[in-house]
N, C-alpha and C positions, 0 to 999 in steps of 0.2 A: 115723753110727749111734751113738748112746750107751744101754750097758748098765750097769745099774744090780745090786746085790748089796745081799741083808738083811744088814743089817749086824751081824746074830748070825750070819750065817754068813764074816762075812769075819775076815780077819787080823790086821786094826786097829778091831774093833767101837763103841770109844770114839770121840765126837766132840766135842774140846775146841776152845774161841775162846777167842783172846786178845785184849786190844785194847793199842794198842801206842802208846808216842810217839816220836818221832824229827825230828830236827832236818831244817828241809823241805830245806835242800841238799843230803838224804842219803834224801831220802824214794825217790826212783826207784832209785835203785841197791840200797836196802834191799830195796826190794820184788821185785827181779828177785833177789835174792838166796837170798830166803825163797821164794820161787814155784822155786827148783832142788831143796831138798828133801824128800822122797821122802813126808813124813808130810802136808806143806802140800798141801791140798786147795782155798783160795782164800786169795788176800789181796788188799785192796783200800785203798784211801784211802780216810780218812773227813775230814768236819771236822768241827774241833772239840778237846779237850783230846785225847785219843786220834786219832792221823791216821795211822791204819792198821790193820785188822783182820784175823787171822790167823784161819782154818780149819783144823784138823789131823787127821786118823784116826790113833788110836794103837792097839795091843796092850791096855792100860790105862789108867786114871787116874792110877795109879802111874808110868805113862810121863811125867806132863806135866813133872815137876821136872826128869829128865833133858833132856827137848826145852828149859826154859827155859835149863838149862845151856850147852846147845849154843850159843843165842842168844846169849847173856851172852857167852861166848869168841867168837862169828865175826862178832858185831855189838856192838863193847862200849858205843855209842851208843842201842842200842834200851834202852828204858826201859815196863818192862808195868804198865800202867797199872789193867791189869783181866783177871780171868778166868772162863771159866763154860763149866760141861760139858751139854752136851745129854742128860738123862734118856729124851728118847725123840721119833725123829720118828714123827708122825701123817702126813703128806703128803709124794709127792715125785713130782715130773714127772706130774703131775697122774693118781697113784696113792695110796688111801688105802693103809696100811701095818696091819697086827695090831701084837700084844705085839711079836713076833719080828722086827716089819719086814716082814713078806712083803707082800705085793700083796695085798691084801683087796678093795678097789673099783676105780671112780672116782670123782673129783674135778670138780666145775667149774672150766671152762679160759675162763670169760671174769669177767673182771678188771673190767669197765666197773661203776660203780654202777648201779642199774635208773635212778635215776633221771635219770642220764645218757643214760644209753641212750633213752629216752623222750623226752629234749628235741633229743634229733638225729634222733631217727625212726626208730633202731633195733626192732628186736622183744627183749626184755628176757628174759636167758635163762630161762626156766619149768620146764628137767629138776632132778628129785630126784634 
């Protein structure tokens, strides 16, 4: 079961990404590192100049210097290559969101282009 919270009403309503670099003999242990936590909501491998991407819910914006702080002392090999704050999700878990985040609709849950869907035989989703 996964329950989901508007994130004007939660504790950490802020959602900051970093993107990260890291030498690759250190990329796994990094990552199990930053996945312990508390504020890290995904981190995954990327390729490419940044080869790792960090997810966080903070209190603030104002929190993100502290969190790099953190980084910088318990990883002094990560190296942030990038960052950027999410001003607002529209969609999640195939619910559209308001201002506030709340659950406003739904969302279509199929992924296929129509015109894929068409060349395999599908029926091509048609709901508004």
């Amino acid at each position: 079961v996964r329950c989901e919270i508007a994130r004007s009403a939660s504790p950490a309503p802020v959602t900051v990404t970093l993107w990260l670099r890291v030498p690759p003999d250190k990329l796994e242990t990094t990552a199990r590192s930053l996945a312990m936590l508390p504020e890290v909501r995904m981190c995954a491998a990327l390729s490419g100049t940044a080869n790792l991407v960090l997810v966080a819910w903070l209190p603030s914006q104002h929190d993100t210097v502290p969190l790099e702080a953190v980084l910088a002392a318990k990883l002094p090999w990560l190296e942030i290559t990038g960052r950027g704050g999410t001003l607002r999700t529209v969609k999640l878990m195939g619910r559209l969101l308001d201002c506030a985040g709340r659950g406003a609709g739904q969302s279509s849950t199929n992924f296929r282009p129509r015109a894929f869907s068409s060349a395999v035989g599908a029926r091509p989703n048609t709901a508004r």
